[in-house]
mmJSON file of the N, C-alpha and C atoms, coordinates in Angstrom:
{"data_MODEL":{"atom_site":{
"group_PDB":["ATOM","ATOM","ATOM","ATOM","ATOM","ATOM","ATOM","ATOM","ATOM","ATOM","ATOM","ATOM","ATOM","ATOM","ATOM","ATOM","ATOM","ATOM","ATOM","ATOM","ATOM","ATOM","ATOM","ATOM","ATOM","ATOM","ATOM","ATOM","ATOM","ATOM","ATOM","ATOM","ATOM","ATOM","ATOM","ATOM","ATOM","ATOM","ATOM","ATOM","ATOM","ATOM","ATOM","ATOM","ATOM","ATOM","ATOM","ATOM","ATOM","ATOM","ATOM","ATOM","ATOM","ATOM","ATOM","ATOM","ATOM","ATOM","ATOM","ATOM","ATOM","ATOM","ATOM","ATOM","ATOM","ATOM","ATOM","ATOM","ATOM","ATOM","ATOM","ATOM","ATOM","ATOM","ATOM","ATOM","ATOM","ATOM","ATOM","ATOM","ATOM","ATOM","ATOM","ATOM","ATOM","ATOM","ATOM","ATOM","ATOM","ATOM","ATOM","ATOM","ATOM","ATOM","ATOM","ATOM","ATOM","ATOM","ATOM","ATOM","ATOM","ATOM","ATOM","ATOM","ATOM","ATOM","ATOM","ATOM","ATOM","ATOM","ATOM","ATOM","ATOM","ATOM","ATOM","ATOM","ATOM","ATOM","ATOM","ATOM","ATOM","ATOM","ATOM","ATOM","ATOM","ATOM","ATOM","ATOM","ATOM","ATOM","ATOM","ATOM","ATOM","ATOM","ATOM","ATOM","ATOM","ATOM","ATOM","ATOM","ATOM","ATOM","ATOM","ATOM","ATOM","ATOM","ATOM","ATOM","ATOM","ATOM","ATOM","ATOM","ATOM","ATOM","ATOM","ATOM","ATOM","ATOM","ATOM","ATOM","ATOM","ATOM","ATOM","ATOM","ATOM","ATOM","ATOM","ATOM","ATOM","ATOM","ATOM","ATOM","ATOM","ATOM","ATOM","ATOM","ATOM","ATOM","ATOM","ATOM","ATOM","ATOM","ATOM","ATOM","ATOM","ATOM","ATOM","ATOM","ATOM","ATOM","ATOM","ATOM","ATOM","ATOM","ATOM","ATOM","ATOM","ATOM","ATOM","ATOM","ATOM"],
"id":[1,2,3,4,5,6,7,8,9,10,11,12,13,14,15,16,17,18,19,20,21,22,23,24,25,26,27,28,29,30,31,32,33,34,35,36,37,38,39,40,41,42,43,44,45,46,47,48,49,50,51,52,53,54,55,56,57,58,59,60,61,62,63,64,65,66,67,68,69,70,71,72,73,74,75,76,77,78,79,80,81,82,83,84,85,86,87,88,89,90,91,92,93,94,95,96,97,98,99,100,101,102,103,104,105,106,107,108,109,110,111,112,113,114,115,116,117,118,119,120,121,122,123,124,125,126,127,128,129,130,131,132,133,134,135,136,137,138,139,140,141,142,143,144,145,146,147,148,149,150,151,152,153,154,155,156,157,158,159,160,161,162,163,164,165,166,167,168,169,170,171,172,173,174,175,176,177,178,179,180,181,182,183,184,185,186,187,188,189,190,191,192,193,194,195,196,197,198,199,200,201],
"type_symbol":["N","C","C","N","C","C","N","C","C","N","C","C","N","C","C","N","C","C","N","C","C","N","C","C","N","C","C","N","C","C","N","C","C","N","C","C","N","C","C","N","C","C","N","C","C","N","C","C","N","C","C","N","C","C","N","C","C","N","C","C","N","C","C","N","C","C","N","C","C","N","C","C","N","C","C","N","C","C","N","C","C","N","C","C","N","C","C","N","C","C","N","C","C","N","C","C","N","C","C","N","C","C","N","C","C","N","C","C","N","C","C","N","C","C","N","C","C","N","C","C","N","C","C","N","C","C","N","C","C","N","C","C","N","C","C","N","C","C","N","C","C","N","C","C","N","C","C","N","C","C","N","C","C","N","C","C","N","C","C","N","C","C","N","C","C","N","C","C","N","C","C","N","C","C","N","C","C","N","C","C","N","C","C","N","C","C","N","C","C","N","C","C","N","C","C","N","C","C","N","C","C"],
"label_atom_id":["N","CA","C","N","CA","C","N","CA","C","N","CA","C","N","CA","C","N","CA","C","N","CA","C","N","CA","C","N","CA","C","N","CA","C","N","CA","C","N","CA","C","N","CA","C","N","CA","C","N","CA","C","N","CA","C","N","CA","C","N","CA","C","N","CA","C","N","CA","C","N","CA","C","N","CA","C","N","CA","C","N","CA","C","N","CA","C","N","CA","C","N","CA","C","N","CA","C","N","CA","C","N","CA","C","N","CA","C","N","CA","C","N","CA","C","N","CA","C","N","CA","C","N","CA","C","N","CA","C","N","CA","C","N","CA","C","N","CA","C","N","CA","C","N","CA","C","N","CA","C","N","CA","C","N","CA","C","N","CA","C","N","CA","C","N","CA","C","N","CA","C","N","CA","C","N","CA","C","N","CA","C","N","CA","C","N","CA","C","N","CA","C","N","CA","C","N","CA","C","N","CA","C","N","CA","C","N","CA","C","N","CA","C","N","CA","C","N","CA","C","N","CA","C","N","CA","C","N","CA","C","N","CA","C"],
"label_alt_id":[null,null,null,null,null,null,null,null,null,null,null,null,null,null,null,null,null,null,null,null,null,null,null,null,null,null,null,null,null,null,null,null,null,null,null,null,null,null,null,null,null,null,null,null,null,null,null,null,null,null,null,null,null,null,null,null,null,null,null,null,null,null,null,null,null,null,null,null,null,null,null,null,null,null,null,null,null,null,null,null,null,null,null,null,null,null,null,null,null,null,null,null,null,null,null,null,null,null,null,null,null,null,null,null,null,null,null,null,null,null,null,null,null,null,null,null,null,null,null,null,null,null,null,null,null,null,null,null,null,null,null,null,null,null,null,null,null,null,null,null,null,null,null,null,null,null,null,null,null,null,null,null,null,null,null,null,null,null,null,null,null,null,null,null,null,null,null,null,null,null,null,null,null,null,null,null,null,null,null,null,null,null,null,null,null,null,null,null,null,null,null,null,null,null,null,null,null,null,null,null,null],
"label_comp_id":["UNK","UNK","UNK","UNK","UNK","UNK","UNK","UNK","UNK","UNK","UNK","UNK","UNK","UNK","UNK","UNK","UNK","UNK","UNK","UNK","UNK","UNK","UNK","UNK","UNK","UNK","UNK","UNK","UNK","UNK","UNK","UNK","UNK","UNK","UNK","UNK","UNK","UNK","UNK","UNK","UNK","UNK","UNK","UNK","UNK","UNK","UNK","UNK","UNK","UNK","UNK","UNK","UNK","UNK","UNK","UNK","UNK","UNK","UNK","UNK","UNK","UNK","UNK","UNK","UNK","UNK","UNK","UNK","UNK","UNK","UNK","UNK","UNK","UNK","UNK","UNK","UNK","UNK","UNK","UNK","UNK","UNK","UNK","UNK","UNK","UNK","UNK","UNK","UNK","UNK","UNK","UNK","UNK","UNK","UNK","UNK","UNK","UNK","UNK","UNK","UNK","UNK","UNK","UNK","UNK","UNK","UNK","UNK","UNK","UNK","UNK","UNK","UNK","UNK","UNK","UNK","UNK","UNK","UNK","UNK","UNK","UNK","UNK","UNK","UNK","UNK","UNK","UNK","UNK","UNK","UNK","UNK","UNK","UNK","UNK","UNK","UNK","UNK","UNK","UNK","UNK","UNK","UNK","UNK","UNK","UNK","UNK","UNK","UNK","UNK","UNK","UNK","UNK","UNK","UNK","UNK","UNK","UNK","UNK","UNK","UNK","UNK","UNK","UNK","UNK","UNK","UNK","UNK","UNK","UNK","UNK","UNK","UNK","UNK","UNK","UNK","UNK","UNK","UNK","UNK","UNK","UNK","UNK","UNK","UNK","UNK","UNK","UNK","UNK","UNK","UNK","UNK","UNK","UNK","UNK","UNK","UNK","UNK","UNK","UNK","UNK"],
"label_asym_id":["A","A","A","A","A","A","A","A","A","A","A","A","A","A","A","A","A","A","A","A","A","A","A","A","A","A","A","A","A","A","A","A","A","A","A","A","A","A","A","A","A","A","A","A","A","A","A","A","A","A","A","A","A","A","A","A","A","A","A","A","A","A","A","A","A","A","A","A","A","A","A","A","A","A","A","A","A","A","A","A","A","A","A","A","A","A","A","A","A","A","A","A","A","A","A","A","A","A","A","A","A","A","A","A","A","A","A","A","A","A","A","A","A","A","A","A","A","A","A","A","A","A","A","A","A","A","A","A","A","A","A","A","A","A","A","A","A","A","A","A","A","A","A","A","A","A","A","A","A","A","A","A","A","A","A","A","A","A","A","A","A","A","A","A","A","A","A","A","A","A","A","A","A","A","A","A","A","A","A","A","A","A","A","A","A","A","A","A","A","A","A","A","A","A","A","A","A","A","A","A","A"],
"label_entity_id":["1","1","1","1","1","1","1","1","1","1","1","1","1","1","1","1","1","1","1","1","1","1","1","1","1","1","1","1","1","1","1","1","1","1","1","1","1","1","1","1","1","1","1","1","1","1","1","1","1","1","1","1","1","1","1","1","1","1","1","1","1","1","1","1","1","1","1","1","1","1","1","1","1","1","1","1","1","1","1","1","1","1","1","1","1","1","1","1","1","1","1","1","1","1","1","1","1","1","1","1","1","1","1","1","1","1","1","1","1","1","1","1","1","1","1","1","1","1","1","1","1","1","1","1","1","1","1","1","1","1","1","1","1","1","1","1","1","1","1","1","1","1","1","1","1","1","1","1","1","1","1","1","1","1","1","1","1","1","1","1","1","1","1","1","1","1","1","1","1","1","1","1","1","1","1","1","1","1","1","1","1","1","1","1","1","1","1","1","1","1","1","1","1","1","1","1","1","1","1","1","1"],
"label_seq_id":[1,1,1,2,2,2,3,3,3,4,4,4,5,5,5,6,6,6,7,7,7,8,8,8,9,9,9,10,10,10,11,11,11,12,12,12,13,13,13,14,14,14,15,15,15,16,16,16,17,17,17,18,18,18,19,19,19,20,20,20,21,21,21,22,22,22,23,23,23,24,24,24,25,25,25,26,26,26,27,27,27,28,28,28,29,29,29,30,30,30,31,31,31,32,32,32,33,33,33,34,34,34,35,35,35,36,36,36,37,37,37,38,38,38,39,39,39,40,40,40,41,41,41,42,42,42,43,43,43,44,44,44,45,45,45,46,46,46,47,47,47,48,48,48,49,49,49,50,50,50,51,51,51,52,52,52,53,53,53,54,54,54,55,55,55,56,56,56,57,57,57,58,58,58,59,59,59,60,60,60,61,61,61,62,62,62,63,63,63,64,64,64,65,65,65,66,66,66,67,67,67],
"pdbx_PDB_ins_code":[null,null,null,null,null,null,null,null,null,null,null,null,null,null,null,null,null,null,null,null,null,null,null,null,null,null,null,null,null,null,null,null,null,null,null,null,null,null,null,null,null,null,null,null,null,null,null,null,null,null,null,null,null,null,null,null,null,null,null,null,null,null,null,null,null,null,null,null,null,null,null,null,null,null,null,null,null,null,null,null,null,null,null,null,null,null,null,null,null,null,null,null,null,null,null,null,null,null,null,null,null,null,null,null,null,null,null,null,null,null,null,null,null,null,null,null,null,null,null,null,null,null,null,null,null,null,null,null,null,null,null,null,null,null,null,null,null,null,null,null,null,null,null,null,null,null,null,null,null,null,null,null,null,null,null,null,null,null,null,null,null,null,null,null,null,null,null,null,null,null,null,null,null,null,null,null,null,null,null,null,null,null,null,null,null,null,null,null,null,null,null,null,null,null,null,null,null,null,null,null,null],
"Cartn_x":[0.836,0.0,0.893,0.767,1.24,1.484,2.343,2.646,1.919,1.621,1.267,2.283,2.788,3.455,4.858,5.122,6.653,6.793,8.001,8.535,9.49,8.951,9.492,11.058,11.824,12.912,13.391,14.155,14.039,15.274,16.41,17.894,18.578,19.843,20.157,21.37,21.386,22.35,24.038,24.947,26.215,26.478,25.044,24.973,24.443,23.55,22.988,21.122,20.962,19.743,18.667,17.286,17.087,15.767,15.827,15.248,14.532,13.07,12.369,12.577,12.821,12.877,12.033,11.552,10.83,11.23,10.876,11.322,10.252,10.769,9.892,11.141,9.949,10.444,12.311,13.228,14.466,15.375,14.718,15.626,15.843,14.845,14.854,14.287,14.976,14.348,13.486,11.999,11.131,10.363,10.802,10.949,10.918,12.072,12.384,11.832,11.712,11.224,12.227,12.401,13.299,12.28,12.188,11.486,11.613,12.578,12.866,11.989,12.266,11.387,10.139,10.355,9.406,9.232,10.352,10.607,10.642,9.896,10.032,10.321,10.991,11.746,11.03,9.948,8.668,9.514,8.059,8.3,8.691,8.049,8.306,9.624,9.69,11.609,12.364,12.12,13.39,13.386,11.694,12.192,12.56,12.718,13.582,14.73,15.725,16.737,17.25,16.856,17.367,17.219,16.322,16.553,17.347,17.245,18.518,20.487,20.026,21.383,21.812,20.728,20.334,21.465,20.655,21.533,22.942,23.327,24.571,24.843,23.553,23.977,23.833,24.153,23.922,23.422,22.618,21.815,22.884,21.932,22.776,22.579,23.138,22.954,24.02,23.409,24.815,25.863,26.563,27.71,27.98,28.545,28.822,30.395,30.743,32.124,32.898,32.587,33.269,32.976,32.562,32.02,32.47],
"Cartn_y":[-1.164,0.0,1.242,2.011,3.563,4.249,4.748,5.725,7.372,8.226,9.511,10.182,11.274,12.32,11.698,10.911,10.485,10.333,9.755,10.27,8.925,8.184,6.674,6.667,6.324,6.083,4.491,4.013,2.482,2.618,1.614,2.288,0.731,0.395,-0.763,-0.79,-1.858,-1.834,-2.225,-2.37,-3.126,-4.609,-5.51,-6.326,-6.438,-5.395,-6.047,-6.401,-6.463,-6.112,-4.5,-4.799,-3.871,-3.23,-2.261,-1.58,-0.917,-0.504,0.694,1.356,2.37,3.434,4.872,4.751,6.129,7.199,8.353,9.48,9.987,10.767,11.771,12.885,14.497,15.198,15.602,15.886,15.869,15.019,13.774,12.593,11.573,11.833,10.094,9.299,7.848,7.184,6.5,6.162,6.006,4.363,3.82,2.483,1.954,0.322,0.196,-0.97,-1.52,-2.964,-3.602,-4.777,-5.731,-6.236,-5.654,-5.782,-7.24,-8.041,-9.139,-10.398,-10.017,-11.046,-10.48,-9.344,-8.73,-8.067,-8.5,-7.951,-6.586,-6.33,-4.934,-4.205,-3.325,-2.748,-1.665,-1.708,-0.781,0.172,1.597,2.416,2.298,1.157,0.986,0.93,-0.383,-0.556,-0.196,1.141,2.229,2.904,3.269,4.366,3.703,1.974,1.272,1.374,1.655,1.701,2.622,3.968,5.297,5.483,4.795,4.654,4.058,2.669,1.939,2.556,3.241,4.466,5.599,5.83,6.896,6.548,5.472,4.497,4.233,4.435,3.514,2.171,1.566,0.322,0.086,-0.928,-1.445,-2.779,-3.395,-4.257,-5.227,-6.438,-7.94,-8.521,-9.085,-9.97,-11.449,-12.451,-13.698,-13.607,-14.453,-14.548,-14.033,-13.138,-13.164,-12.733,-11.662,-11.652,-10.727,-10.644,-9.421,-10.505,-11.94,-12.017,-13.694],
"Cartn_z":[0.0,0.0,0.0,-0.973,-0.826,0.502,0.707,1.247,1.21,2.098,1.741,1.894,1.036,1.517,1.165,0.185,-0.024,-1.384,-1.554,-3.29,-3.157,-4.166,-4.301,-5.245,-5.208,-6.204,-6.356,-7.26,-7.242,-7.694,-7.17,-6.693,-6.998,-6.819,-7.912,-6.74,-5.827,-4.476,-5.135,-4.693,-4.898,-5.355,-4.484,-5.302,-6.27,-7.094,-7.89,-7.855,-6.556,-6.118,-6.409,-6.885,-6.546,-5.6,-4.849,-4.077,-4.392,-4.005,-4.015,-2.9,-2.382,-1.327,-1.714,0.027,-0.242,0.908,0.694,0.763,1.57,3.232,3.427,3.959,3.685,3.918,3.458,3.98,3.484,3.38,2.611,2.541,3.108,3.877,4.817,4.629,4.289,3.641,5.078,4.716,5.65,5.144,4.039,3.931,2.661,2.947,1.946,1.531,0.333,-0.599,-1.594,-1.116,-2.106,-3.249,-4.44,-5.781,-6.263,-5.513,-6.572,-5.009,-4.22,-2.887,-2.814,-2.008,-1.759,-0.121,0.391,1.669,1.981,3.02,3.233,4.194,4.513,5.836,6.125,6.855,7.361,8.186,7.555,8.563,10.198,11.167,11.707,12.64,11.686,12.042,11.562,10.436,10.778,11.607,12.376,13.324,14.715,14.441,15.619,15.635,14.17,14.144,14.562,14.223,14.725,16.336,16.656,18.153,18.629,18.448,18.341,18.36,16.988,16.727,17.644,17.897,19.063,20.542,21.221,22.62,22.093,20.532,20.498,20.45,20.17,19.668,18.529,17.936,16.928,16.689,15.33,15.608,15.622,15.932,16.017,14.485,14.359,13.112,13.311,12.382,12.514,12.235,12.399,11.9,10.607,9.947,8.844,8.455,7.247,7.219,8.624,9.014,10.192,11.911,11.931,12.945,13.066],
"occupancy":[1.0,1.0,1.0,1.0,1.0,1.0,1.0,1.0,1.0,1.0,1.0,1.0,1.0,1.0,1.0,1.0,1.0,1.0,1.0,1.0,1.0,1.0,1.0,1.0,1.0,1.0,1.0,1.0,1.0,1.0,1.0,1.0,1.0,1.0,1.0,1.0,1.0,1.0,1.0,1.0,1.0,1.0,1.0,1.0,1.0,1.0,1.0,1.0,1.0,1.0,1.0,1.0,1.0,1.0,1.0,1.0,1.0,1.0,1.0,1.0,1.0,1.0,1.0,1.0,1.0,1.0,1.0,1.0,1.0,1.0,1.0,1.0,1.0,1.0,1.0,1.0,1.0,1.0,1.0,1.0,1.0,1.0,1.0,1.0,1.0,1.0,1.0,1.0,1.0,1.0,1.0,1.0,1.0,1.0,1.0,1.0,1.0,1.0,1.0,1.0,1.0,1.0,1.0,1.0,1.0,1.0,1.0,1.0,1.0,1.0,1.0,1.0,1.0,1.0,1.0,1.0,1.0,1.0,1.0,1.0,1.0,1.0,1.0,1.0,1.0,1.0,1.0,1.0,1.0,1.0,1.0,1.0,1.0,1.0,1.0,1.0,1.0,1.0,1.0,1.0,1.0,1.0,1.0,1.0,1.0,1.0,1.0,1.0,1.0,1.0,1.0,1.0,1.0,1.0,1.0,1.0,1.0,1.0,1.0,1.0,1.0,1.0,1.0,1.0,1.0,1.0,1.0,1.0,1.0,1.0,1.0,1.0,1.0,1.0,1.0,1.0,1.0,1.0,1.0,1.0,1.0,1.0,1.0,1.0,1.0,1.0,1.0,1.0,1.0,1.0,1.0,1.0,1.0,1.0,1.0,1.0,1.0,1.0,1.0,1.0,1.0],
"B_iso_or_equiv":[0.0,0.0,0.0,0.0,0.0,0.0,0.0,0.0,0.0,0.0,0.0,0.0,0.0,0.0,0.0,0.0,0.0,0.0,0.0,0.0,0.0,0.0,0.0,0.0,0.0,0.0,0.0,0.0,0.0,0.0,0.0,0.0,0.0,0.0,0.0,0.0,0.0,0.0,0.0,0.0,0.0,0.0,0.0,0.0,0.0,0.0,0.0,0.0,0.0,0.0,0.0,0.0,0.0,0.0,0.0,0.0,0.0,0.0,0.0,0.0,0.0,0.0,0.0,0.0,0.0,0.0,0.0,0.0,0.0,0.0,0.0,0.0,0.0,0.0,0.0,0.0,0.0,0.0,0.0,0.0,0.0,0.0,0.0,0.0,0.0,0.0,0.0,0.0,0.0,0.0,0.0,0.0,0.0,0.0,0.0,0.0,0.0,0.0,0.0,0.0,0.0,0.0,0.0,0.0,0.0,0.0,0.0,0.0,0.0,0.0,0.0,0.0,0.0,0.0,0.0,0.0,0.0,0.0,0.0,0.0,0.0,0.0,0.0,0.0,0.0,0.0,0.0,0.0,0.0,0.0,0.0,0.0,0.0,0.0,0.0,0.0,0.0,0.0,0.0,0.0,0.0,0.0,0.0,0.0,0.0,0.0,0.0,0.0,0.0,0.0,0.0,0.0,0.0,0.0,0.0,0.0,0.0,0.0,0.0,0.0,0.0,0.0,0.0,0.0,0.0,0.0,0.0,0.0,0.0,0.0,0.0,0.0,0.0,0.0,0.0,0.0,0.0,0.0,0.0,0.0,0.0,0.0,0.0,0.0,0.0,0.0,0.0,0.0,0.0,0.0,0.0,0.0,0.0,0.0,0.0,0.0,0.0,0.0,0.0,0.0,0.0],
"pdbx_formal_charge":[null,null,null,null,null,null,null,null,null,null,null,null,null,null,null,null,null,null,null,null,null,null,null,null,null,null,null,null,null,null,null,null,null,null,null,null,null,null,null,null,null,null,null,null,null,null,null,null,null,null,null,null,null,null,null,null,null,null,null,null,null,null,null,null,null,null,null,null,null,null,null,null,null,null,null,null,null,null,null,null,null,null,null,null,null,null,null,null,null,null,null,null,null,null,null,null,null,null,null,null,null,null,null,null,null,null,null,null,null,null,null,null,null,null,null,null,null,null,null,null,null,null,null,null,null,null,null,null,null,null,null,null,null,null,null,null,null,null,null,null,null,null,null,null,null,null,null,null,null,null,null,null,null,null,null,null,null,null,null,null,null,null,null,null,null,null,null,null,null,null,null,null,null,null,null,null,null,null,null,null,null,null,null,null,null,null,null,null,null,null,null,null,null,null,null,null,null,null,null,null,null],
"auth_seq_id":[1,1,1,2,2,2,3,3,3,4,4,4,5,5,5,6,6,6,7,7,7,8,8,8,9,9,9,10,10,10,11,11,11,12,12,12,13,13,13,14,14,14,15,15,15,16,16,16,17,17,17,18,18,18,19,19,19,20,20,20,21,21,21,22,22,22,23,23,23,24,24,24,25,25,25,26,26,26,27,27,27,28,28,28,29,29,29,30,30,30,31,31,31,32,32,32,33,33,33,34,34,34,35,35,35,36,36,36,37,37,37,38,38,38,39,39,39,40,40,40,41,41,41,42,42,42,43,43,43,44,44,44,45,45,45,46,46,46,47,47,47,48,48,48,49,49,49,50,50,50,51,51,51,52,52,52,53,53,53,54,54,54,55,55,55,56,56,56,57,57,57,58,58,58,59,59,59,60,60,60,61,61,61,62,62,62,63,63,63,64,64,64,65,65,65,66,66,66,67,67,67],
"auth_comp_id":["UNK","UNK","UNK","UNK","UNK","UNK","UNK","UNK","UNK","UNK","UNK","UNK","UNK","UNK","UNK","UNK","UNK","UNK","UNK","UNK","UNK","UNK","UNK","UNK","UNK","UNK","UNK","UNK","UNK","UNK","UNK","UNK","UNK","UNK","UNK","UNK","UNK","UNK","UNK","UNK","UNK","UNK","UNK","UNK","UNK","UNK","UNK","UNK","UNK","UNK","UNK","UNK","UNK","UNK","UNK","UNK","UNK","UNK","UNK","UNK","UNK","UNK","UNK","UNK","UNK","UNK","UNK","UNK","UNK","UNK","UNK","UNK","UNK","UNK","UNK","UNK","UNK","UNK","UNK","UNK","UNK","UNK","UNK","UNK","UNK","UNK","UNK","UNK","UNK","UNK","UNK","UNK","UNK","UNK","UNK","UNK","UNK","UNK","UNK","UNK","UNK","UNK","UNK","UNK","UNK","UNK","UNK","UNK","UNK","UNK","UNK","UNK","UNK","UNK","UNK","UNK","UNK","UNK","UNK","UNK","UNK","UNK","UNK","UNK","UNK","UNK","UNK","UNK","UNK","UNK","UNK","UNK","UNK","UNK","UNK","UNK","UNK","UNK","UNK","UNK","UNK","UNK","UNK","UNK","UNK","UNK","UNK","UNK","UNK","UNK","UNK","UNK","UNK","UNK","UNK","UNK","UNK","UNK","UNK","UNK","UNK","UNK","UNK","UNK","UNK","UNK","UNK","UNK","UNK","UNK","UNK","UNK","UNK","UNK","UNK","UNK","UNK","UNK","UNK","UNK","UNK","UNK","UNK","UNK","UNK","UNK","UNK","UNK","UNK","UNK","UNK","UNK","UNK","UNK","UNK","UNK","UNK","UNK","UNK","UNK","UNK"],
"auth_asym_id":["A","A","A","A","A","A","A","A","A","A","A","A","A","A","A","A","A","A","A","A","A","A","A","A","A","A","A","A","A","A","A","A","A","A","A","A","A","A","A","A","A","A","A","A","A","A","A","A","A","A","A","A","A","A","A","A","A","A","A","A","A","A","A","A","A","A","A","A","A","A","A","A","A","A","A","A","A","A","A","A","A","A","A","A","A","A","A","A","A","A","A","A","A","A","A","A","A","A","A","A","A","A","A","A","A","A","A","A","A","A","A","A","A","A","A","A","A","A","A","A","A","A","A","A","A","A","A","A","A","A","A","A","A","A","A","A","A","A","A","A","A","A","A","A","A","A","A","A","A","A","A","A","A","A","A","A","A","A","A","A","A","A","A","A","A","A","A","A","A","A","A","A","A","A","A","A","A","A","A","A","A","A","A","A","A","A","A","A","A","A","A","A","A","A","A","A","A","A","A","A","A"],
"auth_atom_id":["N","CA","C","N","CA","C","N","CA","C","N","CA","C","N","CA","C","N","CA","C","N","CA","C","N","CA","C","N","CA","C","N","CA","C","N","CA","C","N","CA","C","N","CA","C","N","CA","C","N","CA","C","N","CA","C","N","CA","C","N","CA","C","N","CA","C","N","CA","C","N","CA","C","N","CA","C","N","CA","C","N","CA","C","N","CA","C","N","CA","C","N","CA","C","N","CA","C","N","CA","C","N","CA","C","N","CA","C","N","CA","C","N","CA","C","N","CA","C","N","CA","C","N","CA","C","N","CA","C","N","CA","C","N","CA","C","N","CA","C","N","CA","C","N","CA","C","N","CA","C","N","CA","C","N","CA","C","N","CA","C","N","CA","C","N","CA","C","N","CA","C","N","CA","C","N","CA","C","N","CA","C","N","CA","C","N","CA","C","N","CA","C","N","CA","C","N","CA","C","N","CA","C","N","CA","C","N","CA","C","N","CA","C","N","CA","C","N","CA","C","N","CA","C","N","CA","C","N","CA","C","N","CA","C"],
"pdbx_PDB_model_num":[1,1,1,1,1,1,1,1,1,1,1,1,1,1,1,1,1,1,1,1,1,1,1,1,1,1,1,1,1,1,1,1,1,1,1,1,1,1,1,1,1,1,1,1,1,1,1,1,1,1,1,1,1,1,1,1,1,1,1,1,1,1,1,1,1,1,1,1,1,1,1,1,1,1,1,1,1,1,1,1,1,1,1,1,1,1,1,1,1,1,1,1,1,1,1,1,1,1,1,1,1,1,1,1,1,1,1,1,1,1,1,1,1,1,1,1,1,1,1,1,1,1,1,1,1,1,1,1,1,1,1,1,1,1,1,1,1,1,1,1,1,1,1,1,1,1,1,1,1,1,1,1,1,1,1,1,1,1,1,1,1,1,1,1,1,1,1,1,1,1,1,1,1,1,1,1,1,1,1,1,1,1,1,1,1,1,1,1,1,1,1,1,1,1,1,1,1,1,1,1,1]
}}}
């Protein structure tokens, strides 16, 4: 479902993937969609992240190259 009040762009990541992201106000992206799954990173839990960012932490994730 649409968004009000935002400005969509569809953006082509490092891998190769691509993204729809949308836009409120001066550039913040306020959520994003993997076009090829369909996953989507809700308004929500970006504004968990910036809180998150906020305390100084950072999220968890598995093991990957750094871990």
């Amino acid at each position: 479902m649409p968004l009000k009040g935002v400005r969509y762009r569809v953006v082509t990541t490092k891998t190769g993937k691509k993204v729809r992201l949308a836009f409120r106000g001066k550039g913040n992206v306020v959520e994003a969609k993997n076009l090829k799954t369909g996953k989507v990173h809700t308004p929500a839990e970006f504004k968990a992240d910036r809180a998150r960012a906020a305390k100084g932490k950072t999220r968890v994730r598995g093991k990957g190259k750094r871990g």
